[in-house]
VEXTINU-333659 format. One record per residue (C-alpha): residue number from 1; chain; y, x, z. Coordinates in Angstrom, 3 decimals, padded with zeros to 6 digits, m for minus. Layout:
VEXTINU-333659
{n = NUM, chain = A, c2 = Y, c1 = X, c3 = Z}
...
END
This chain:
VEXTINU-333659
{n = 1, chain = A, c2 = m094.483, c1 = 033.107, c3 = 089.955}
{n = 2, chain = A, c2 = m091.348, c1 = 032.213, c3 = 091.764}
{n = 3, chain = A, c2 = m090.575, c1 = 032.474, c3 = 095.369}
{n = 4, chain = A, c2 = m090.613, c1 = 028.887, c3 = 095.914}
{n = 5, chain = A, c2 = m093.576, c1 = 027.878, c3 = 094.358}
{n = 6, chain = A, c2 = m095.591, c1 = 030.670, c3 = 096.548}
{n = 7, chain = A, c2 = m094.105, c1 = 029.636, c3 = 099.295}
{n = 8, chain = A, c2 = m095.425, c1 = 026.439, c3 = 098.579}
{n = 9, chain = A, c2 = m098.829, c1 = 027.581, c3 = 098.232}
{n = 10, chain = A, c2 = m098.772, c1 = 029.522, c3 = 101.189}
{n = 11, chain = A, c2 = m097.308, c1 = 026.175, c3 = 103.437}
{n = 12, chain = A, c2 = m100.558, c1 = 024.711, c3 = 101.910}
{n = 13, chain = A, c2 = m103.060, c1 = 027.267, c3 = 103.046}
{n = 14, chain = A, c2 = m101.513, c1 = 027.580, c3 = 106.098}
{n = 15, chain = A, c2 = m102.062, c1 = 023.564, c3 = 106.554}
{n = 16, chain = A, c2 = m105.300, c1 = 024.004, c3 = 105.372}
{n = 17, chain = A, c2 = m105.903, c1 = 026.602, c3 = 107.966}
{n = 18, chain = A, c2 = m104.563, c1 = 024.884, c3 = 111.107}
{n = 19, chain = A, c2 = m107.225, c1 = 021.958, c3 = 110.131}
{n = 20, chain = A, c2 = m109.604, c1 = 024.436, c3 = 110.014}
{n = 21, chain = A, c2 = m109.145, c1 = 025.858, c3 = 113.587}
{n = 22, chain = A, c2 = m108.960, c1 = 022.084, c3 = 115.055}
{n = 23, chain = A, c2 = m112.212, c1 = 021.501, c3 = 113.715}
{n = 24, chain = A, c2 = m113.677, c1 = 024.715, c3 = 114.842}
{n = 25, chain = A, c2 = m111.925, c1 = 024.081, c3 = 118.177}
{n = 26, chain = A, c2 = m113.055, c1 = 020.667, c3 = 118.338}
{n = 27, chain = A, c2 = m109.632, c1 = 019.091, c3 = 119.114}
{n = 28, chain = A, c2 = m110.610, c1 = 015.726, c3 = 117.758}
{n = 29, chain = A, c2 = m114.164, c1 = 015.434, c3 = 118.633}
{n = 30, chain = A, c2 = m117.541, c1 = 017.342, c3 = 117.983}
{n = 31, chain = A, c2 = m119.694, c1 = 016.898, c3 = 114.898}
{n = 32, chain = A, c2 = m121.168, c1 = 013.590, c3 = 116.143}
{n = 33, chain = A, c2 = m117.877, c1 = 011.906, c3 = 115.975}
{n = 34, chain = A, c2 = m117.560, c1 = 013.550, c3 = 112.404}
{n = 35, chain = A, c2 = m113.449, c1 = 013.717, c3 = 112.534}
{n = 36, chain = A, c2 = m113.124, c1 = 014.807, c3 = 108.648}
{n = 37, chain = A, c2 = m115.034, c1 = 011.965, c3 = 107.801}
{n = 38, chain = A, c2 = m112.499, c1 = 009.227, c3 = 110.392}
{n = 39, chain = A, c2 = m109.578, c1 = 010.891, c3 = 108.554}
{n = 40, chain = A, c2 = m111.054, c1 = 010.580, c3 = 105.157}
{n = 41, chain = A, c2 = m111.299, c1 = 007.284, c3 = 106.015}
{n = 42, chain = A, c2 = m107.932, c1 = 006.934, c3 = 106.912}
{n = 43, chain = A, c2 = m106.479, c1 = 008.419, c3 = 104.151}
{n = 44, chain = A, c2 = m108.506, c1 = 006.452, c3 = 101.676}
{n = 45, chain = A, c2 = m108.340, c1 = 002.732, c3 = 103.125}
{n = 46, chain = A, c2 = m104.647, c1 = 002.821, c3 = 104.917}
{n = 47, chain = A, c2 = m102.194, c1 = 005.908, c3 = 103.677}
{n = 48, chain = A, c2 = m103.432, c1 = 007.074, c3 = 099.750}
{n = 49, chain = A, c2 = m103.249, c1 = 002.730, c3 = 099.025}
{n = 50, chain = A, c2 = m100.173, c1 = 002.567, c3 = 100.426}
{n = 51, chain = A, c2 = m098.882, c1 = 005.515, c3 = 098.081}
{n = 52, chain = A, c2 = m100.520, c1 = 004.086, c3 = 094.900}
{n = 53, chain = A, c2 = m099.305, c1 = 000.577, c3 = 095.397}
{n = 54, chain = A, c2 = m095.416, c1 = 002.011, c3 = 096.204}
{n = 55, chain = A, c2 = m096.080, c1 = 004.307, c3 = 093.000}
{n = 56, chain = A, c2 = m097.297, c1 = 002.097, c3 = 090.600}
{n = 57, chain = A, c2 = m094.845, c1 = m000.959, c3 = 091.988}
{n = 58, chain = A, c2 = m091.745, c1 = 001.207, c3 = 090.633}
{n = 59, chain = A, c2 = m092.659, c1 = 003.531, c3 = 087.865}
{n = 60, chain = A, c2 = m090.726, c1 = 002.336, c3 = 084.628}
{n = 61, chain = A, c2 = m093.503, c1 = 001.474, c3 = 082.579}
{n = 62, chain = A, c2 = m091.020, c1 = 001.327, c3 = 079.530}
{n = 63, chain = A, c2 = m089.651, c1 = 004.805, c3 = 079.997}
{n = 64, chain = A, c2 = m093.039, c1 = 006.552, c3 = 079.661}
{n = 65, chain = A, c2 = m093.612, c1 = 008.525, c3 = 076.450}
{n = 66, chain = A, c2 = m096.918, c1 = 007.619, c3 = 074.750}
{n = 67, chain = A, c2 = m096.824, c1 = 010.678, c3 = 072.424}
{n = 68, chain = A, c2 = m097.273, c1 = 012.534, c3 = 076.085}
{n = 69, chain = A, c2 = m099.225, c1 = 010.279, c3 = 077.941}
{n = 70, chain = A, c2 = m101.749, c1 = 010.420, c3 = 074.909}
{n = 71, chain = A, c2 = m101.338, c1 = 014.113, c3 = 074.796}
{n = 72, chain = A, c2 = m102.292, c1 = 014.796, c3 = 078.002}
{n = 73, chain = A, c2 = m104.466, c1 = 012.116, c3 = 078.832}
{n = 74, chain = A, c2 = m106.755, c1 = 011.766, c3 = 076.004}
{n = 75, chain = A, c2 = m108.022, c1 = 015.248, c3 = 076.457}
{n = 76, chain = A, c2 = m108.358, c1 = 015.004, c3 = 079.907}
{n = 77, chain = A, c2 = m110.481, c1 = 012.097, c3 = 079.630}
{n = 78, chain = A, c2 = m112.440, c1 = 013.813, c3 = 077.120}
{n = 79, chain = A, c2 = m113.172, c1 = 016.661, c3 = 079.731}
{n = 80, chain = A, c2 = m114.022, c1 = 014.266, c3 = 082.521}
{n = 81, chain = A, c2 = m116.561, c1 = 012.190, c3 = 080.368}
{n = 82, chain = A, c2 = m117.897, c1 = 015.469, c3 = 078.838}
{n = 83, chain = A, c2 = m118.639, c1 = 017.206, c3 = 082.544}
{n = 84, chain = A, c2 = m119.513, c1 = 013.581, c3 = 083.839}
{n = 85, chain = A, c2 = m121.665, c1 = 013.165, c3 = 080.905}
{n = 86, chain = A, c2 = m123.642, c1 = 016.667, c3 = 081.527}
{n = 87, chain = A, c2 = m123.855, c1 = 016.271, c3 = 085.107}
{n = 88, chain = A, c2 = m125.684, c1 = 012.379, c3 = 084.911}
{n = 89, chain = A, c2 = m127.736, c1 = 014.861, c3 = 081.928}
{n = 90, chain = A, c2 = m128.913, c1 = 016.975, c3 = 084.502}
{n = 91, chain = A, c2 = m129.346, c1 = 014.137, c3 = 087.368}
{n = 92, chain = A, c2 = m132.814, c1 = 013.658, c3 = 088.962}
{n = 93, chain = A, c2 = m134.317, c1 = 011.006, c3 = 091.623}
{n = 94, chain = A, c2 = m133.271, c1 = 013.651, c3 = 094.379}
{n = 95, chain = A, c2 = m129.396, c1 = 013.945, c3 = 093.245}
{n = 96, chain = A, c2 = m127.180, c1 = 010.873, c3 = 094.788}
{n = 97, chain = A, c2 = m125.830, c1 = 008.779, c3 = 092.129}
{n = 98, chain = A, c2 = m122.139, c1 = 009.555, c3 = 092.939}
{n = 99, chain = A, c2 = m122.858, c1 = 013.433, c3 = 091.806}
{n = 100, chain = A, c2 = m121.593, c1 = 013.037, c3 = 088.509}
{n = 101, chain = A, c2 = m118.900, c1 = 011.416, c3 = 089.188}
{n = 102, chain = A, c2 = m117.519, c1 = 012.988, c3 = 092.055}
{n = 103, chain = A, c2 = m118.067, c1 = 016.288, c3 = 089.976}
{n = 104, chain = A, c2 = m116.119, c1 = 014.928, c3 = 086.958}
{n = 105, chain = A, c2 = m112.678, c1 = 014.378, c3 = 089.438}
{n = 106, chain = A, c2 = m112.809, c1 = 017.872, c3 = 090.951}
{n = 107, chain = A, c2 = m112.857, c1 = 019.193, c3 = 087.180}
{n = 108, chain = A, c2 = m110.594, c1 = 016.407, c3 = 085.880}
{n = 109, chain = A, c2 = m107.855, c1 = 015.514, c3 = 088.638}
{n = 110, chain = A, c2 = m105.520, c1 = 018.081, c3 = 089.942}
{n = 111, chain = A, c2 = m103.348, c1 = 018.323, c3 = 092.590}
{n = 112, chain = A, c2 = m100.079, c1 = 017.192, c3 = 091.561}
{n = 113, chain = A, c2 = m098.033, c1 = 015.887, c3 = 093.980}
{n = 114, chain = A, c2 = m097.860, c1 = 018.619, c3 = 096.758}
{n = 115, chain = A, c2 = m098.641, c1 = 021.470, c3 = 094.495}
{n = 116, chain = A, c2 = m097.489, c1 = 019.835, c3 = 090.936}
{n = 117, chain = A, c2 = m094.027, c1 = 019.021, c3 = 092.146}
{n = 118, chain = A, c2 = m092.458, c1 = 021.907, c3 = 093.214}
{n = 119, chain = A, c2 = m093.954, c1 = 024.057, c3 = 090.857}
{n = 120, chain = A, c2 = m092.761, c1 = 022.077, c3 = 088.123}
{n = 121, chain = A, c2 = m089.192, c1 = 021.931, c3 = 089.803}
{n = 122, chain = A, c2 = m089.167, c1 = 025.941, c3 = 090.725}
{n = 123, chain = A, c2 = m090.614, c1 = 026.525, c3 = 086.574}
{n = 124, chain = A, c2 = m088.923, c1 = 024.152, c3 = 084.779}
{n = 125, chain = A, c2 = m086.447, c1 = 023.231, c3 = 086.496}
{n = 126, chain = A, c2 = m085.088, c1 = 018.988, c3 = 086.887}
{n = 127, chain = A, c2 = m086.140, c1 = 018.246, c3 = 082.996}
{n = 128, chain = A, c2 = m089.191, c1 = 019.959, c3 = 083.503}
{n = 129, chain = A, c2 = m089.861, c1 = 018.087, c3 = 087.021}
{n = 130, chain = A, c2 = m088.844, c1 = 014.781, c3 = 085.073}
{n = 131, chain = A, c2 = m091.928, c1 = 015.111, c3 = 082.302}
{n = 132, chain = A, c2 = m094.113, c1 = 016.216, c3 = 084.691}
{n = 133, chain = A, c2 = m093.367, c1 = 012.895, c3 = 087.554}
{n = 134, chain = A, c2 = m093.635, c1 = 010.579, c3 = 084.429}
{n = 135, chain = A, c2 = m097.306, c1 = 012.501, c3 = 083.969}
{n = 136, chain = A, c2 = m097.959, c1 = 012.140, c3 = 087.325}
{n = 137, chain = A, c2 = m096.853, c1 = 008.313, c3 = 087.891}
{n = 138, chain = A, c2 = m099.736, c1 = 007.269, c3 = 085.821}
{n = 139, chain = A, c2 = m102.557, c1 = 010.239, c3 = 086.810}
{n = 140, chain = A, c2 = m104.034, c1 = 008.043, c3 = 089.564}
{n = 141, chain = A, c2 = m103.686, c1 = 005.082, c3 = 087.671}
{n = 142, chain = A, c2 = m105.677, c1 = 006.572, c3 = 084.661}
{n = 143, chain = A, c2 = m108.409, c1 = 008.845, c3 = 086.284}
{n = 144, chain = A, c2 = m109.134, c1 = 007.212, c3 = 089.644}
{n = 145, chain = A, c2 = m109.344, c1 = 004.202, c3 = 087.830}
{n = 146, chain = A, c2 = m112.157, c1 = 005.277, c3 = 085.014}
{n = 147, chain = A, c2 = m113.778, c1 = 007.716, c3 = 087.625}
{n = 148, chain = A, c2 = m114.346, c1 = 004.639, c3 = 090.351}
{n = 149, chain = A, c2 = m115.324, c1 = 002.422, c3 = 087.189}
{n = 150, chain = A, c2 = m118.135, c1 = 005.057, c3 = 086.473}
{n = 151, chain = A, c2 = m119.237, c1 = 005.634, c3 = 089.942}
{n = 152, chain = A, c2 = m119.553, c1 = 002.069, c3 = 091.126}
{n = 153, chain = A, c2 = m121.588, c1 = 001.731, c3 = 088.245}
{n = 154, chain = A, c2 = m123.956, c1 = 004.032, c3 = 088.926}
{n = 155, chain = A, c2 = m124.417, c1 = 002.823, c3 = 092.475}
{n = 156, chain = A, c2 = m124.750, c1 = m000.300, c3 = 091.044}
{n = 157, chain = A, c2 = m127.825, c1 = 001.630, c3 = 088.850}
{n = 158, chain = A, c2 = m129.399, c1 = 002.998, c3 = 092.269}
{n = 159, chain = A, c2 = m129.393, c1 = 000.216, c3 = 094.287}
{n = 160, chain = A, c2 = m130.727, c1 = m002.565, c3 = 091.930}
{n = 161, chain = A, c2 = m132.606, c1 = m000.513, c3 = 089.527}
{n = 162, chain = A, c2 = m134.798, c1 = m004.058, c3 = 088.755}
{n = 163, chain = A, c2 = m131.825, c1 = m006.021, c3 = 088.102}
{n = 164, chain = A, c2 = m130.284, c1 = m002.824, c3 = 085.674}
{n = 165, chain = A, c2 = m133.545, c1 = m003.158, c3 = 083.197}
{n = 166, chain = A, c2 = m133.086, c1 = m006.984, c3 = 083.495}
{n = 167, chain = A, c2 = m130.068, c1 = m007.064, c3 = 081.650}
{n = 168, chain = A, c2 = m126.178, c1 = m006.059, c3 = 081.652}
{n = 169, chain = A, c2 = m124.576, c1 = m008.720, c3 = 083.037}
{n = 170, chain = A, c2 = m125.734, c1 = m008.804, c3 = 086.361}
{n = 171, chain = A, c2 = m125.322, c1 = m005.111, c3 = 086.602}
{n = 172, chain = A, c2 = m121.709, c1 = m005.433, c3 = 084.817}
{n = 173, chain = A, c2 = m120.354, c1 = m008.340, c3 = 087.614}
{n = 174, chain = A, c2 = m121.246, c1 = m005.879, c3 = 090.513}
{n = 175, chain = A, c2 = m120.045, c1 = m003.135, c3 = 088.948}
{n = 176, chain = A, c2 = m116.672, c1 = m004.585, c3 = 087.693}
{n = 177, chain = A, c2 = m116.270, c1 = m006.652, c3 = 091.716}
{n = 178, chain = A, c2 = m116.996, c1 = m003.236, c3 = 093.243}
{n = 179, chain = A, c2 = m114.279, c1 = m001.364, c3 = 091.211}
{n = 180, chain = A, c2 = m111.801, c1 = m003.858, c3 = 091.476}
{n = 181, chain = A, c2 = m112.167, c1 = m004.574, c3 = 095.144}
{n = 182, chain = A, c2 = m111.846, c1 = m000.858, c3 = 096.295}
{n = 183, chain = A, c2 = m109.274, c1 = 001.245, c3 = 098.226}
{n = 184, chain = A, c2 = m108.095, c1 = 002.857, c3 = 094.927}
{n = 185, chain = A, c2 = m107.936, c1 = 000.459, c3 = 092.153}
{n = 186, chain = A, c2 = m107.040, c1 = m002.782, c3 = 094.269}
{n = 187, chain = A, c2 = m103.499, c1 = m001.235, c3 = 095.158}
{n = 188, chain = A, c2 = m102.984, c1 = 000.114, c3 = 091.907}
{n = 189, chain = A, c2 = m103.486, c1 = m003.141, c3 = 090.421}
{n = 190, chain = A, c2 = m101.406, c1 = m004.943, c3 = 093.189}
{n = 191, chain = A, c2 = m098.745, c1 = m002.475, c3 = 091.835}
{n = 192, chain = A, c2 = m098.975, c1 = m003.178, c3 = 088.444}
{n = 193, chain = A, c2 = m098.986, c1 = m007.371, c3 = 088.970}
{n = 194, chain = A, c2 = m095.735, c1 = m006.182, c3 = 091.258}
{n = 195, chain = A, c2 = m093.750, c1 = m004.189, c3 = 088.615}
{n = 196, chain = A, c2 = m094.600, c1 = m006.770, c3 = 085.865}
{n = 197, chain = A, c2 = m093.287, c1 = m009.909, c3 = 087.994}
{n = 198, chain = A, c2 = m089.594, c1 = m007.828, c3 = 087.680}
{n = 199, chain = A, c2 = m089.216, c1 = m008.064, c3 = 091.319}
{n = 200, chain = A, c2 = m087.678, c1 = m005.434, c3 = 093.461}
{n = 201, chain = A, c2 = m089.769, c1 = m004.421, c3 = 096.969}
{n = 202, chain = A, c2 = m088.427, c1 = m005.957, c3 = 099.850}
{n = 203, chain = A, c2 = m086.918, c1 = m002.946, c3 = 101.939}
{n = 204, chain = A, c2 = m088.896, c1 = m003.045, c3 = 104.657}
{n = 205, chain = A, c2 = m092.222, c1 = m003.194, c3 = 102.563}
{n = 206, chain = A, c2 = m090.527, c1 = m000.325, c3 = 100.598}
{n = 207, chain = A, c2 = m090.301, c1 = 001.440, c3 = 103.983}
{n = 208, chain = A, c2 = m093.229, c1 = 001.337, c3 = 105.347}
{n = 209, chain = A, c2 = m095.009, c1 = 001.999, c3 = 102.356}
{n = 210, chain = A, c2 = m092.980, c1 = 005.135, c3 = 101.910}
{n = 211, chain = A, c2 = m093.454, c1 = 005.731, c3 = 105.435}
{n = 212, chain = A, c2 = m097.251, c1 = 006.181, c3 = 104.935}
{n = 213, chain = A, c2 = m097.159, c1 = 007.743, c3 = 101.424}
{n = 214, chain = A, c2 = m095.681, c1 = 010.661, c3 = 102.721}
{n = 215, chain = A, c2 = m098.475, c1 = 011.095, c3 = 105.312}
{n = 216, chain = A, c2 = m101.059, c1 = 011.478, c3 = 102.580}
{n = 217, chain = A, c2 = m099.868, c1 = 015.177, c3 = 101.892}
{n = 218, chain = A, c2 = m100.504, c1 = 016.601, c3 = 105.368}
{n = 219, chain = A, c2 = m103.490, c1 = 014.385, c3 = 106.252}
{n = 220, chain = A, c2 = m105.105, c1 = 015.677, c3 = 102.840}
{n = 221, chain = A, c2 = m104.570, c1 = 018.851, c3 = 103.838}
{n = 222, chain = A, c2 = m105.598, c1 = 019.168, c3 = 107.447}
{n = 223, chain = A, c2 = m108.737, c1 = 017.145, c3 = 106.126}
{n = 224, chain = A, c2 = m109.547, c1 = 020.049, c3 = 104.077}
{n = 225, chain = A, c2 = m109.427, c1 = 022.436, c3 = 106.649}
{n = 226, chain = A, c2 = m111.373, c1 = 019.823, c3 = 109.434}
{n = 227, chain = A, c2 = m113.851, c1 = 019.587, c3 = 106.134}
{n = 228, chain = A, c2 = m114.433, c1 = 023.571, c3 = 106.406}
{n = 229, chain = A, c2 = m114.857, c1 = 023.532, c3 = 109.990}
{n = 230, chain = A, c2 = m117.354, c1 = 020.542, c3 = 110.471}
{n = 231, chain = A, c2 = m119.598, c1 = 021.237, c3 = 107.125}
{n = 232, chain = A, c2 = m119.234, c1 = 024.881, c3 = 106.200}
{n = 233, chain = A, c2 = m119.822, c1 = 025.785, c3 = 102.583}
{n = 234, chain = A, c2 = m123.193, c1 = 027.560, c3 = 102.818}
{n = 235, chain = A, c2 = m125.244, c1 = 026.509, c3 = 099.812}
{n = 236, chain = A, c2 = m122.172, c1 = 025.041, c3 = 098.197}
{n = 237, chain = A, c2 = m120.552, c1 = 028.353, c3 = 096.491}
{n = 238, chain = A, c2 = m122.143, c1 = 027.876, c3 = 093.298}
{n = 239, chain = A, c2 = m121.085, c1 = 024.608, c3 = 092.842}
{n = 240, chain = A, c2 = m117.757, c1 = 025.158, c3 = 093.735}
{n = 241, chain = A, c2 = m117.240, c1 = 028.349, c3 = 091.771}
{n = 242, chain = A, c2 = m118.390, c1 = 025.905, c3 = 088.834}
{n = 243, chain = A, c2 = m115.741, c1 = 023.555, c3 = 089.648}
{n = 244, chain = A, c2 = m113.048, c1 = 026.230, c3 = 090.050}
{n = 245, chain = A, c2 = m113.599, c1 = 027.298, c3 = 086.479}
{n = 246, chain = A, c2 = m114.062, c1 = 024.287, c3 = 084.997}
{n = 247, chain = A, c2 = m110.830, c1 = 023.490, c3 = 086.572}
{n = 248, chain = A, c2 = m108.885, c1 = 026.347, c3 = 085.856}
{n = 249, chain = A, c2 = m110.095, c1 = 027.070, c3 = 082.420}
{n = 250, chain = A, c2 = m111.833, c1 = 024.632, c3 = 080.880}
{n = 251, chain = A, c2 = m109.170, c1 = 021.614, c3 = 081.028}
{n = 252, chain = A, c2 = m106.121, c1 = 023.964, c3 = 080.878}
{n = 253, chain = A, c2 = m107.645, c1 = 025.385, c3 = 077.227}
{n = 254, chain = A, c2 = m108.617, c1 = 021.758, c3 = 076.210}
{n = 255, chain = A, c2 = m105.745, c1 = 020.210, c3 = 076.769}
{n = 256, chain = A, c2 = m103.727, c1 = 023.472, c3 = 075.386}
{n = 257, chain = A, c2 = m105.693, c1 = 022.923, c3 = 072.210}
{n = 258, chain = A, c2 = m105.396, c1 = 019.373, c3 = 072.089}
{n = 259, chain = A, c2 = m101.210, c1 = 018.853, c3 = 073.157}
{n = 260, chain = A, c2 = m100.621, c1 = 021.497, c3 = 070.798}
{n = 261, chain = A, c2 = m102.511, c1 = 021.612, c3 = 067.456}
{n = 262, chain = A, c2 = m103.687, c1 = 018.105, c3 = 068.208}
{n = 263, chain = A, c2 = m100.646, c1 = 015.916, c3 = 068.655}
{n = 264, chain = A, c2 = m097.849, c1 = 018.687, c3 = 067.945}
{n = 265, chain = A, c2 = m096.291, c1 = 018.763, c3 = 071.438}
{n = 266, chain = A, c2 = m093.990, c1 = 021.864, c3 = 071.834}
{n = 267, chain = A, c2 = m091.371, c1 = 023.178, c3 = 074.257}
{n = 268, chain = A, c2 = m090.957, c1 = 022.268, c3 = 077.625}
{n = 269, chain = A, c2 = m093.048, c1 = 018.579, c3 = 077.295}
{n = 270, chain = A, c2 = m095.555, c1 = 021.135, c3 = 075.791}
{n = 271, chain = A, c2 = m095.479, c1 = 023.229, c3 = 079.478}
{n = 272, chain = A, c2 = m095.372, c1 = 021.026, c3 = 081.650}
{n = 273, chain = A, c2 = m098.586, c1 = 019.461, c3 = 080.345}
{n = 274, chain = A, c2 = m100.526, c1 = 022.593, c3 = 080.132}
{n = 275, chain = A, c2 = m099.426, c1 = 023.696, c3 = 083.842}
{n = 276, chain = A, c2 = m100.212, c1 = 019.935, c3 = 085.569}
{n = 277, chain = A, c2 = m104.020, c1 = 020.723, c3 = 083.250}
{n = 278, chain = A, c2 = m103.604, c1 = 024.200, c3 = 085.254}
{n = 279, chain = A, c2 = m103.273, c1 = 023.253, c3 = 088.601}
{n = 280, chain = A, c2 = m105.793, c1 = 023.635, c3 = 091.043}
{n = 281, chain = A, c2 = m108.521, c1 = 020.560, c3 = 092.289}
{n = 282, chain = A, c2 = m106.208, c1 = 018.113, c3 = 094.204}
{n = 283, chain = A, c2 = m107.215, c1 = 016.419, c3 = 097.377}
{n = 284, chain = A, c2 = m108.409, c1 = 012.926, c3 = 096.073}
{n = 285, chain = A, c2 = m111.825, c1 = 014.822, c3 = 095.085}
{n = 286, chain = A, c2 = m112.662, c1 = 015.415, c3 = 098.940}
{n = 287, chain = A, c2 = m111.447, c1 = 011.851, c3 = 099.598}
{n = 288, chain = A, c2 = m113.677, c1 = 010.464, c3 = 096.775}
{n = 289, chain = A, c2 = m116.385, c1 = 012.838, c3 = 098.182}
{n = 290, chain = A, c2 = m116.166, c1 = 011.503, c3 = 101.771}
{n = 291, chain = A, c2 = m115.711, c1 = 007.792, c3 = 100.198}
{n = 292, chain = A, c2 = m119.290, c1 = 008.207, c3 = 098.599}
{n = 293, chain = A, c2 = m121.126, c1 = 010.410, c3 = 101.446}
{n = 294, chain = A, c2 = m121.927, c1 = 013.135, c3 = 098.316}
{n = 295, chain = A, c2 = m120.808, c1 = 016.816, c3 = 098.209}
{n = 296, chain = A, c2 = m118.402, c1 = 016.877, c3 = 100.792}
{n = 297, chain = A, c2 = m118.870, c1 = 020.736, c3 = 101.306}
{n = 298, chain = A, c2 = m118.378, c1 = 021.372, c3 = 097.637}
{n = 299, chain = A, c2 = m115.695, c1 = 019.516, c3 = 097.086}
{n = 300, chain = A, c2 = m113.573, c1 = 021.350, c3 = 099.924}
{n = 301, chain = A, c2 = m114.618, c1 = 024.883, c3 = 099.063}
{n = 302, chain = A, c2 = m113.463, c1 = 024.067, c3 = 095.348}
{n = 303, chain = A, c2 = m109.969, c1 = 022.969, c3 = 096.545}
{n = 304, chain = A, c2 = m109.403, c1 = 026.045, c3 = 098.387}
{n = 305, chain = A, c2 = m110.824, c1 = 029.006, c3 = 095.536}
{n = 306, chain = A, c2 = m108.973, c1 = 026.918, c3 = 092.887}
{n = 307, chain = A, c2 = m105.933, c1 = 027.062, c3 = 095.169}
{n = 308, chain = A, c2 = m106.185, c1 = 030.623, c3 = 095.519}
{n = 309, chain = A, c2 = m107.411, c1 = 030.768, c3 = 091.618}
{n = 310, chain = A, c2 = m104.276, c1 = 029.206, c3 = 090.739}
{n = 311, chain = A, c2 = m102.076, c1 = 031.587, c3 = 092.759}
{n = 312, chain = A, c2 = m103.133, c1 = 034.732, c3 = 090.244}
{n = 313, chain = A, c2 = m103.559, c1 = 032.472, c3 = 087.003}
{n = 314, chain = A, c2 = m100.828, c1 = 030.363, c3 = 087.258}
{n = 315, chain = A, c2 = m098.079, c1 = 033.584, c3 = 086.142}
{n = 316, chain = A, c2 = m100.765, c1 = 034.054, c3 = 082.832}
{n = 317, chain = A, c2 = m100.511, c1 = 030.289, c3 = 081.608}
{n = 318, chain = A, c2 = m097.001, c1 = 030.441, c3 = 082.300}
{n = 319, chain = A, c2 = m096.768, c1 = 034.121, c3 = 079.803}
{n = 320, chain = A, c2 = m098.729, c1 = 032.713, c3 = 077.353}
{n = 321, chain = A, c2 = m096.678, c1 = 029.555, c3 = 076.997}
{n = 322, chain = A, c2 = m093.640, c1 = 031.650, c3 = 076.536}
{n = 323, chain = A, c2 = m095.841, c1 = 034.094, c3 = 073.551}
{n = 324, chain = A, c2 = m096.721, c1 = 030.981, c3 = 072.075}
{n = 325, chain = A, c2 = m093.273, c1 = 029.563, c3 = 071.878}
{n = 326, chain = A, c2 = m091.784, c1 = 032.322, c3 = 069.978}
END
């Protein structure tokens, strides 16, 4: 692994680790205030909407490869439906609806900005870190989309379980109004109507939008650490060792397989694919954790042992590419 790219890791934990001793110093407020969850909250209605919006608002839509996008994507879909799919299995009446769901982005959505970027620039280099930001221009877009889709729709289940045996299109209308009007997919749709219309952002809207996309990095972070402090993980390991492997092995091989064999990718588009699958569990999963009140401990002990995961993997993916390239 090069110098940069641990560097980067180690700015992360370090982040991570400041949170941590401002929750465990209670510098913004003890556990009745609950300060992870007021920043969650932050991040999720005010700075990650900004982001998406800005994001989505000036990706070229007509530059994006679909033999890539379907390489990557379609696999990593099929792992997020597959590990939603045995999680809602294995739901009772005492797991929260959101379970499944907020299982299936921890295995499924990686952390690909703040981690993604400079590894791919430090690896690959600027045609590497080109493939891997048109990847990563439409990762929220796809996932958070399909992941709040399935979620609100289970909610949906739990709170009008009457009205769910009655028929589908009650259930349906809530379902689609709640995923439509939501921190996540409103701005990413706003985006979309934007880039279509052909019309540039106004600068200052460009401004301030970039001016509170790049707070979503350290907020994330220090919310991880606030997240360790305030709820522990006691009781949560075994979950989050789950995760961690799921994450790590299960989506990298998948989507290995699938890029590969599957829809002939090779060389560097090949790489780049297989290390964004490789990356550890990004930040949105303790934001979509905190959204929906539902494994909150979890979902922060699986960032941090996938980050560290990732640190001793990371140089294996990257030797195997290289033996399988010969």
């Amino acid at each position: 692994m090069s110098a940069a790219v641990l560097g980067k890791l180690l700015a992360i934990l370090v982040t991570v680790a400041l949170g941590w001793l401002a929750g465990k110093l209670r510098w913004l407020g003890d556990a009745q205030v609950d300060p992870a969850r007021v920043l969650g909250n932050a991040a999720f209605y005010i700075f990650v909407p900004a982001l998406l919006f800005r994001t989505t608002a000036r990706v070229d839509l007509g530059a994006l490869p679909a033999d890539l996008l379907l390489a990557y994507f379609v696999p990593t879909l099929a792992v997020l439906f597959a590990v939603y799919g045995v999680q809602q299995w294995r739901r009772d009446a005492s797991t929260a609806p959101a379970v499944p769901a907020v299982r299936a982005i921890a295995v499924s959505y990686g952390n690909a900005v703040q981690m993604g970027i400079p590894m791919a620039a430090a690896m690959f280099g600027e045609a590497g870190l080109g493939i891997h930001l048109m990847l990563v221009s439409v990762h929220g877009l796809i996932l958070l989309s399909v992941l709040t889709a399935l979620v609100e729709l289970d909610l949906a289940r739990a709170r009008s379980p009457r009205q769910a045996g009655a028929g589908l299109g009650p259930l349906l209308r809530s379902t689609v109004r709640n995923t439509v009007i939501h921190p996540v997919v409103l701005p990413v749709l706003a985006g979309l109507a934007w880039n279509l219309s052909g019309l540039p952002l106004p600068a200052l809207v460009d401004e301030v939008l970039q001016l509170l996309g790049t707070a979503v990095v350290p907020l994330c972070l220090v919310l991880i650490g606030l997240s360790l402090a305030y709820y522990g993980v006691q009781g949560h390991l075994r979950g989050a060792v789950g995760v961690t492997l799921m994450k790590l092995l299960l989506l990298l091989a998948v989507v290995l397989v699938a890029a590969r064999w599957g829809f002939g990718l090779r060389g560097l588009p090949l790489s780049v694919a297989v290390m964004l699958a490789a990356l550890p569990v990004g930040s949105n999963a303790l934001i979509f954790a905190q959204r929906y009140k539902t494994l909150q401990p979890e979902a922060t002990a699986g960032i941090v042992l996938s980050t560290v995961g990732f640190m001793l993997s990371a140089p294996l993916w990257l030797a195997l590419l290289g033996w399988l390239e010969r």
